[in-house]
C-alpha positions in Angstrom: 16.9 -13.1 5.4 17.5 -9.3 5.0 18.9 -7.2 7.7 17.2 -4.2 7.9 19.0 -1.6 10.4 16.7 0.7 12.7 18.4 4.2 14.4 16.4 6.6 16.6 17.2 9.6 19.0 14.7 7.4 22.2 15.8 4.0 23.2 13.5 2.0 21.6 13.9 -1.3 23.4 15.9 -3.6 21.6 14.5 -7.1 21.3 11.2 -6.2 23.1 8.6 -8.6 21.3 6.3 -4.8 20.2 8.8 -5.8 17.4 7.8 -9.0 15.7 6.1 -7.5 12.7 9.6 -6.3 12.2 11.5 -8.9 13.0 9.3 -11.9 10.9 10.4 -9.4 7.7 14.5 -8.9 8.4 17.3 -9.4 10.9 16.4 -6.3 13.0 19.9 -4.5 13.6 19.5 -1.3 16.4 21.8 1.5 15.8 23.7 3.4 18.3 22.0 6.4 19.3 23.1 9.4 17.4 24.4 7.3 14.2 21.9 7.9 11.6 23.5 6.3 8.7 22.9 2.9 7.4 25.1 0.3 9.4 27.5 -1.7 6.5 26.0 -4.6 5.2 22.3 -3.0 5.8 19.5 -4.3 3.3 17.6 -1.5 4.3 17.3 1.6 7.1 14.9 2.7 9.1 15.0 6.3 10.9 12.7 7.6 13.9 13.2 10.6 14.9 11.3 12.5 17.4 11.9 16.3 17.1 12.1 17.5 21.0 14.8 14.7 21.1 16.6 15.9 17.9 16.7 19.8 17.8 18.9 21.2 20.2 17.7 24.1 22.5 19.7 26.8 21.2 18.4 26.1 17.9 14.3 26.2 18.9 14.8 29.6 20.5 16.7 30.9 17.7 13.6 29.5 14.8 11.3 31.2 17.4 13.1 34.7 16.5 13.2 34.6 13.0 9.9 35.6 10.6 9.0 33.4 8.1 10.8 34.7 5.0 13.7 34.4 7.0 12.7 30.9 8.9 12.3 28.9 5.7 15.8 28.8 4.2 17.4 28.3 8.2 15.2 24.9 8.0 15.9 24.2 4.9 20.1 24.4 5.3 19.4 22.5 8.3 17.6 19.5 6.9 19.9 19.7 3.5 22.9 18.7 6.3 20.8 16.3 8.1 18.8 14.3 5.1 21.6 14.8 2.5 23.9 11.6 3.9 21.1 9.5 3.9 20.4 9.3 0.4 22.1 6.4 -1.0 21.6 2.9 -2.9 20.1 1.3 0.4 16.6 2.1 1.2 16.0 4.7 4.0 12.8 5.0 5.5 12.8 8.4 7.4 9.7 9.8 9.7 9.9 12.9 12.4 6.9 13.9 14.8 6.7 15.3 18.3 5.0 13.8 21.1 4.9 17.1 23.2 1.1 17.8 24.1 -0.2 21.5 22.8 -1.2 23.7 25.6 -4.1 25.7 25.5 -2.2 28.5 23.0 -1.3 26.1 20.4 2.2 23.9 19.8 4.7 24.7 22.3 7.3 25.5 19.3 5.2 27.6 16.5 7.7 26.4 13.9 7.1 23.3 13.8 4.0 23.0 10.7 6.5 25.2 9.1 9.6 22.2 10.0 7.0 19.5 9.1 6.0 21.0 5.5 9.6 21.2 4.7 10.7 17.6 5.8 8.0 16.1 3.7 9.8 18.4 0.5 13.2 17.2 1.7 12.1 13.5 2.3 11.4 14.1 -1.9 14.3 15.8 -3.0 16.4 13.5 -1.3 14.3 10.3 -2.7 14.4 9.3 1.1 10.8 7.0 1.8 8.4 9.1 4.1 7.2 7.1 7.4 4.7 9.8 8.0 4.8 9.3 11.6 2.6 12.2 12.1 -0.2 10.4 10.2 0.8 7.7 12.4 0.5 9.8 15.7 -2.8 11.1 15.1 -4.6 8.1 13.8 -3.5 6.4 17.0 -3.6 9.1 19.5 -0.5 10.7 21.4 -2.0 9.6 24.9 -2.2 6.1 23.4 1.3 6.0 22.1 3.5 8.2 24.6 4.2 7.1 28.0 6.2 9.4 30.6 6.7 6.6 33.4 8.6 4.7 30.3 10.8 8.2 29.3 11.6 8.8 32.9 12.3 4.7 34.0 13.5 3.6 30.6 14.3 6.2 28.1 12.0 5.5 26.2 9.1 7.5 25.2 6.6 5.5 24.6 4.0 3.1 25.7 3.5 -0.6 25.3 0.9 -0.2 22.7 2.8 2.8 21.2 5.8 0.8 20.6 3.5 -2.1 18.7 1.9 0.1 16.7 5.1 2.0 15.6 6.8 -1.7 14.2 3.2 -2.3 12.8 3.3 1.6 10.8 6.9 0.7 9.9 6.1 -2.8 8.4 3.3 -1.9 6.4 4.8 0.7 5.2 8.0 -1.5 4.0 5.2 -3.6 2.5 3.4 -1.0 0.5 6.9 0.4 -0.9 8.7 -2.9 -2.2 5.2 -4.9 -3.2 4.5 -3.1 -6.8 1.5 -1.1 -6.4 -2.2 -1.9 -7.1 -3.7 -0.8 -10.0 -7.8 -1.7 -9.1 -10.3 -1.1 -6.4 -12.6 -3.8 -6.9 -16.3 -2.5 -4.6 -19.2 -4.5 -3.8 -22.6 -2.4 -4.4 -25.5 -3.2 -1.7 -24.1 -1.8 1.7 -21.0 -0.5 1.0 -21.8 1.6 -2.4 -25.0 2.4 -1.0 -27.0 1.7 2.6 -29.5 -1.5 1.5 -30.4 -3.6 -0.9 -31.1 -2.6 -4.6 -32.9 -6.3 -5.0 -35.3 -5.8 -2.3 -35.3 -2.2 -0.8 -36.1 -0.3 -4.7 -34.5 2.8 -5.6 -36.3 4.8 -3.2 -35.5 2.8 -0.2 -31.7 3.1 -0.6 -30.1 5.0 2.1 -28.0 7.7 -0.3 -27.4 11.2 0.2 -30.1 11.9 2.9 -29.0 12.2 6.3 -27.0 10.3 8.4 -26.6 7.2 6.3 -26.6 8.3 3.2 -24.0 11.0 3.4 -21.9 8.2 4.6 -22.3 6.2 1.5 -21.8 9.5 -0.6 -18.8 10.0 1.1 -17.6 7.3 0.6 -18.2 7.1 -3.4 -16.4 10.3 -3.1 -13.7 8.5 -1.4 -13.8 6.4 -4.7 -13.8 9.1 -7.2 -10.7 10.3 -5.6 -8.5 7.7 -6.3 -10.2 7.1 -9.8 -9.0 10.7 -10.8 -5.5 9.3 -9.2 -5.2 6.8 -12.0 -6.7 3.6 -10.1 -9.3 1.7 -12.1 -12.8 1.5 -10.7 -14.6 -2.2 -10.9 -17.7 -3.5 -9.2 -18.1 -7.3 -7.9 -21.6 -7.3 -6.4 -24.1 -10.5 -6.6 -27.1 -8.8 -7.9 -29.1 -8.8 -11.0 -26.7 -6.3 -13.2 -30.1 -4.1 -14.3 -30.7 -3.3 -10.7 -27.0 -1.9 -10.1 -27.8 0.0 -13.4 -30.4 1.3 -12.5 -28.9 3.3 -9.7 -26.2 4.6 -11.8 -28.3 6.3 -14.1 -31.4 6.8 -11.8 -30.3 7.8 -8.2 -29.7 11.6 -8.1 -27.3 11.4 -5.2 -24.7 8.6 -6.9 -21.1 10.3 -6.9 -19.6 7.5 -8.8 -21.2 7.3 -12.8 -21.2 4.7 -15.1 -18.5 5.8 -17.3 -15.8 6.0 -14.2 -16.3 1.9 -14.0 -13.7 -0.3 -15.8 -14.9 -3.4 -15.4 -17.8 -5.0 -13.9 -19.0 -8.5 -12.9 -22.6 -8.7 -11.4 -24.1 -11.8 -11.2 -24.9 -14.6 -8.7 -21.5 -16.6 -8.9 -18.8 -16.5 -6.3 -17.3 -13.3 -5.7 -13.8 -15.0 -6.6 -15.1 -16.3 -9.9 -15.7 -12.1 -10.6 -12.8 -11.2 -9.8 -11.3 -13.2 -12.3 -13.3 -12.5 -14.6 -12.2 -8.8 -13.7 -8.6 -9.1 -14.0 -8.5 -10.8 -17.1 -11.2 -8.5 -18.6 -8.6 -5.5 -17.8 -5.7 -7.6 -18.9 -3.9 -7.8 -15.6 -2.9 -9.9 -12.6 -4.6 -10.8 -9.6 -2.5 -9.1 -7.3 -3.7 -5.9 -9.0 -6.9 -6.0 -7.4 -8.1 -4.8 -3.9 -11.4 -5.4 -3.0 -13.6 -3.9 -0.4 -17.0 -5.7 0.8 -18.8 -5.1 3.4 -19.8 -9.0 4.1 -17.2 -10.9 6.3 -18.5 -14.2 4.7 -17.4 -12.6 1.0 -13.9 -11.4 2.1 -13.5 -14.6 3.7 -14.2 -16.4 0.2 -11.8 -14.3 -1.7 -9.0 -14.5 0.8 -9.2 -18.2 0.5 -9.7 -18.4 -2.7 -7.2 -15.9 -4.2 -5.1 -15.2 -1.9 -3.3 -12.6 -4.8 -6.1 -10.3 -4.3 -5.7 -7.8 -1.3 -9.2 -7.5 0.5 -9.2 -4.6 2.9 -11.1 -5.1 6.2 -13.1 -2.1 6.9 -13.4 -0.6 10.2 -16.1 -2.3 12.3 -17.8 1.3 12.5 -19.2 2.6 8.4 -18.8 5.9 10.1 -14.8 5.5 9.5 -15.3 3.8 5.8 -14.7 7.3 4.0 -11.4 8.1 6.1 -10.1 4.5 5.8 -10.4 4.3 2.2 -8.5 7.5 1.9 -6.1 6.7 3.9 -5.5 3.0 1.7 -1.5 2.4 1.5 -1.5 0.3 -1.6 -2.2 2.6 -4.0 0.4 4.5 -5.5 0.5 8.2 -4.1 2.5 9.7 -7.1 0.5 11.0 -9.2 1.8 11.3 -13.3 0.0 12.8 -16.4 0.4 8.5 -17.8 -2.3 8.4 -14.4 -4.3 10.5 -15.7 -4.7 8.9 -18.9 -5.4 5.2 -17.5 -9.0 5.1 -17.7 -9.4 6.2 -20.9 -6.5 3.9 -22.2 -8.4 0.9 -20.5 -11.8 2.3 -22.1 -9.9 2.2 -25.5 -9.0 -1.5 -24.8 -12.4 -2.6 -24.7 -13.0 -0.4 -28.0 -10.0 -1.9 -30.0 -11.1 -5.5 -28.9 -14.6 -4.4 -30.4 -13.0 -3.4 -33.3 -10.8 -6.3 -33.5 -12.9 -9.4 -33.8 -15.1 -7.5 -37.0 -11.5 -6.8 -39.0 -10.8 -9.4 -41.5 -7.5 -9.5 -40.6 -4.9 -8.4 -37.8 -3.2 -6.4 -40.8 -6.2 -4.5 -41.3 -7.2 -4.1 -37.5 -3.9 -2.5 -37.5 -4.1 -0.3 -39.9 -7.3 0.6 -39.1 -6.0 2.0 -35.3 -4.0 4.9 -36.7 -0.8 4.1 -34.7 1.4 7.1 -33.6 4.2 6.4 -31.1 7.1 8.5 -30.0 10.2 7.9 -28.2 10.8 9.9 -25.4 14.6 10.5 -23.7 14.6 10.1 -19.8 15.2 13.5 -18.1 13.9 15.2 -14.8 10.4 15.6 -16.7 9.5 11.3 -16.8 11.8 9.6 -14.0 8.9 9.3 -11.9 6.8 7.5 -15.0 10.2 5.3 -15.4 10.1 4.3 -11.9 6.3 3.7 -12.5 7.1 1.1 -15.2 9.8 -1.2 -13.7 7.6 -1.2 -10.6 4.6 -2.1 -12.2 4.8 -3.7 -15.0 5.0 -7.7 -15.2 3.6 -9.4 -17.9 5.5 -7.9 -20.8 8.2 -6.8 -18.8 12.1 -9.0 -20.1 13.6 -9.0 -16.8 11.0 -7.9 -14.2 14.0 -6.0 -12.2 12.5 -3.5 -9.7 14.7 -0.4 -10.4 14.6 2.8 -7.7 14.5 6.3 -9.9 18.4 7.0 -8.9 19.5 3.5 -10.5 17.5 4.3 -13.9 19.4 7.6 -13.6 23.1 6.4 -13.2 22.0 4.0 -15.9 20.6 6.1 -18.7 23.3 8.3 -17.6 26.4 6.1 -19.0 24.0 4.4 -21.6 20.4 4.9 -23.1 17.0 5.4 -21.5 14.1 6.3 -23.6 9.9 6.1 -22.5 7.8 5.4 -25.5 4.1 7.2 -25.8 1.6 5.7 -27.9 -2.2 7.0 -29.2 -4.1 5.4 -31.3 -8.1 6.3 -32.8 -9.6 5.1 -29.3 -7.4 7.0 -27.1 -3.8 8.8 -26.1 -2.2 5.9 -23.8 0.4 8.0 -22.5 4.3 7.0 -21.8 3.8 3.1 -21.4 7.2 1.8 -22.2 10.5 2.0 -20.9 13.9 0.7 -22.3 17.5 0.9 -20.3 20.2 -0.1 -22.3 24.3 -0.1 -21.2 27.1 -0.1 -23.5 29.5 -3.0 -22.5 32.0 -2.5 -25.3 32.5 -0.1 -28.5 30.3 -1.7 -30.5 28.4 -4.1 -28.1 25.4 -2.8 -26.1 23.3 -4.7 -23.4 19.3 -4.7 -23.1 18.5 -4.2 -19.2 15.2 -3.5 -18.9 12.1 -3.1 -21.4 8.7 -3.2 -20.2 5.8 -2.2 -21.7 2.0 -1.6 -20.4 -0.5 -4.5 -20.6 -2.9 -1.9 -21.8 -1.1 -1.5 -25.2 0.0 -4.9 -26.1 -1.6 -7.0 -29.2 -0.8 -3.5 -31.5 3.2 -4.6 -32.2 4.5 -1.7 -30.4 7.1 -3.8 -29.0 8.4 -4.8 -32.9 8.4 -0.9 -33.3 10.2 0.2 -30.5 12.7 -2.3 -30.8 13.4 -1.3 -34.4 14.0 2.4 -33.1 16.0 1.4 -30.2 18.2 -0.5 -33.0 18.2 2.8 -35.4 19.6 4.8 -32.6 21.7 2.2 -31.3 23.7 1.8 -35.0 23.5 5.7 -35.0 26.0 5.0 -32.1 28.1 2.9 -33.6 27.1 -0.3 -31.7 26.0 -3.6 -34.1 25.2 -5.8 -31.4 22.8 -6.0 -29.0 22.5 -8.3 -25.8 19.1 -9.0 -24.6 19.4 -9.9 -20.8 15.7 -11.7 -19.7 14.8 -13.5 -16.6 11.6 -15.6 -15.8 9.1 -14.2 -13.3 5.9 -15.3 -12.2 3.6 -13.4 -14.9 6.0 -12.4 -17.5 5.8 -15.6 -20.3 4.3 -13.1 -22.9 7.5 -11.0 -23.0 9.9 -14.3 -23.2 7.2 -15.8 -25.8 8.0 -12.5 -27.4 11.9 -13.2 -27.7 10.6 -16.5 -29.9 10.0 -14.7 -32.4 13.2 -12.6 -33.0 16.5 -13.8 -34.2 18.5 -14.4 -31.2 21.7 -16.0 -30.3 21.5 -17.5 -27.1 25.0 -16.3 -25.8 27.6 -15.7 -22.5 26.7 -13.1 -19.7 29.4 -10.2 -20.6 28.8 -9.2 -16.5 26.7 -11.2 -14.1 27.5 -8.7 -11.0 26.4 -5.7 -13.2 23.7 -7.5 -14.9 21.7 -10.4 -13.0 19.5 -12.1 -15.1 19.3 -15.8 -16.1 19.2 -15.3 -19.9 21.4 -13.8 -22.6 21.1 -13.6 -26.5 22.5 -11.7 -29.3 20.4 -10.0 -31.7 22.8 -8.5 -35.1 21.4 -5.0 -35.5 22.9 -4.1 -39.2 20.7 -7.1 -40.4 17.5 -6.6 -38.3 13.9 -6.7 -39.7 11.2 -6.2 -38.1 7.3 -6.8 -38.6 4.1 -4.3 -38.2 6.7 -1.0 -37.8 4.8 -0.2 -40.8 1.7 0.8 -39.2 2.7 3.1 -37.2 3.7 6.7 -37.8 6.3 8.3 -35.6 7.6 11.4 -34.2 
């Protein structure tokens, strides 16, 4: 089991049971007050911090002098000194609040949006992982979570119930940052897209966009929209007849969500887990992609059983909170990329190209009928974040499946290669949707760490033609050999089928510390020859 190491400025009850959602994930080590910095042998850090604990007195009345021009860079040296330590090869979850009531003027320190704004920044720039414990303070209520008997008796500042839901915040939020992100929301339609039933009710008795109700169910399609425009792919699982769900998308005058924003669909009377099957392999992807929201506890109840890969959110007991809770959905990735933006259409253009696909004689000509352009793109400041996207994210063509943080692909293209590889075709521009990390382990001996590629753009040969670059610049280098490092994972057999095909060498590990994976093999690059890089044009 992992130890994960948890400081704070309150005494936080060691071994108190408010911490089992903690303690069924790690060996839950408590730091000495004061010591923020990850304990040696830590798998893992957590700080809470609260800030009437943290800031000293001298320092609160001198912030409450200064102006805001001046203000800004005093917090801003400060936090630099506190955060900078932190940031290291172990992950560090850091989150800050205050649980000091506001009088009837306002905060008692009128600083503190301005401290809060700039710890989010510095959370970033550091690449520390953000708790938000204010989020977590005022969806659960200060009066809920603070408790003076317990700061006065026991030094510590909170309740009961506060100190459950604090290990429950910092679990999930471990959860959502080491499980890769999901890529779909899957939504039912009658009561959850809408108020009724399409089958029975007719358009005109659907409760959407009037009062009450109906703004609720707009809402929440807005709620929808938002994390479509994010990059998350939109798909409906409803048991209906699919000309009534139709219907309201191009009929009902209040519908926030349109046709066009939906990936994938299955609407029909089968099980809701046979749909969402049908969904993820539609959209070439994994079950553990998907989330799914219905409104029916007998449905969610069928999926969980059934695939117990697919997430299946459990709304709030009251629809009133639906819009907020959807928002406020952990799984998703937050980081938003310019590749996000491009999903949809690069998913669209996968249905087009299959279209296109089984009316081409050949694969040769469906090739050369797509108009391939790819570039290779070197890693820099610019795409780090997309990188980090990639390894994270990618599984089924990805060699080695190893989960790299943004600073690791830096120190690595650093001392060796890192390049992204875009791709557009007739349908669509897909974006950056590869990623290769290579080390040199000898003058003219390199070693393959990581390439991935996205589902989205397989079946076009980009990986023959990215390889064959990677080899160009490689020999430009000096280096003729190239060790390709792969490891099995649970949904990567089409990259290792793709190894088949080349001419390898199965050969030694140069480093098994440096490089961890269970499969080595040489590939000669002064001979290499690869197929279908001739239809593609490159920049």
């Amino acid at each position: 089991m992992v130890t994960l190491s948890l400081a704070s400025t309150a005494f936080l009850m060691p071994g108190n049971a408010a911490w089992a959602p903690l303690t069924s994930q790690a060996s839950l080590q408590f730091c000495p007050q004061g010591q923020w910095q990850p304990p040696t042998g830590s798998d893992g850090h957590v700080i809470v911090w609260f800030w009437e604990q943290l800031l000293p007195d001298t320092l609160c009345l001198h912030w409450h002098l200064l102006d805001e021009a001046a203000l800004i860079p005093e917090i801003d040296d400060w936090l630099a000194q506190l955060l900078a330590p932190l940031s290291g090869s172990v992950p560090c979850y850091v989150g800050a609040c205050t649980l000091q009531e506001e009088g009837a003027a306002g905060a008692v320190h009128p600083w503190l949006p301005q401290l809060e704004a700039r710890f989010t920044l510095a959370l970033a720039r550091y690449r520390l992982r953000n708790l938000g414990l204010g989020r977590w303070l005022a969806e659960q209520g200060r009066r809920h979570c603070a408790d003076e008997r317990n700061r006065f008796l026991l030094s510590c500042p909170l309740s009961m119930a506060g100190l459950a839901s604090l290990a429950n915040w910092i679990a999930t939020c471990r959860q959502r940052a080491e499980a890769p992100a999901r890529k779909v929301l899957v939504l039912d339609c009658d009561n959850t897209l809408w108020g009724g039933v399409i089958g029975e009710d007719g358009l005109a008795g659907l409760a959407l966009g009037q009062d009450g109700a109906g703004k609720l169910y707009q809402a929440f399609q807005e709620a929808a929209v938002y994390w479509q425009r994010r990059g998350v792919l939109l798909a409906l699982c409803s048991k209906n007849a699919p000309e009534d769900v139709w219907l309201v998308f191009e009929q009902h005058g209040a519908m926030r969500l349109r046709r066009e924003q939906i990936a994938a669909a299955a609407i029909g009377w089968e099980a809701k887990s046979h749909g969402l099957r049908s969904i993820a392999d539609g959209l070439n992807l994994g079950l553990d992609a998907l989330v799914l929201w219905d409104d029916s506890p007998l449905e969610r109840a069928e999926v969980r059983s059934a695939l117990p890969q697919v997430e299946v959110i459990e709304p709030p007991a009251e629809i009133w909170a639906w819009p907020g809770a959807l928002l406020a959905y952990g799984g998703f990735p937050r980081t938003l990329t310019r590749d996000d933006t491009l999903r949809q259409a690069s998913y669209q253009a996968l249905a087009d190209g299959e279209r296109l696909r089984t009316s081409a004689d050949s694969e040769q000509d469906y090739l050369a009928t797509l108009a391939l352009r790819a570039a290779l793109q070197p890693l820099g400041p610019d795409n780090l974040a997309r990188a980090g996207q990639l390894t994270q994210k990618t599984n089924q063509f990805n060699l080695a499946c190893r989960r790299h943080k943004v600073a690791d692909i830096e120190t690595l293209a650093a001392t060796g290669w890192g390049w992204l590889v875009s791709l557009q075709d007739r349908f669509a521009d897909h974006g950056l949707v590869g990623l290769v990390l290579i080390a040199r382990v000898g003058p003219e001996l390199a070693f393959l760490d990581t390439l991935a590629l996205s589902c989205r753009v397989l079946s076009r040969g980009l990986e023959y033609w990215l390889l064959a670059k990677v080899a160009e610049a490689l020999r430009a280098s000096g280096v003729r050999q190239l060790i390709i490092g792969a490891s099995r994972a649970e949904r990567n057999a089409p990259a290792l089928a793709w190894l088949e095909s080349l001419p390898l060498t199965p050969c030694d590990n140069p480093d098994p510390a440096r490089f961890p994976h269970e499969h080595c093999y040489v590939l000669a690059l002064d001979t290499l020859n690869l197929p279908f890089v001739e239809f593609y044009r490159h920049d």
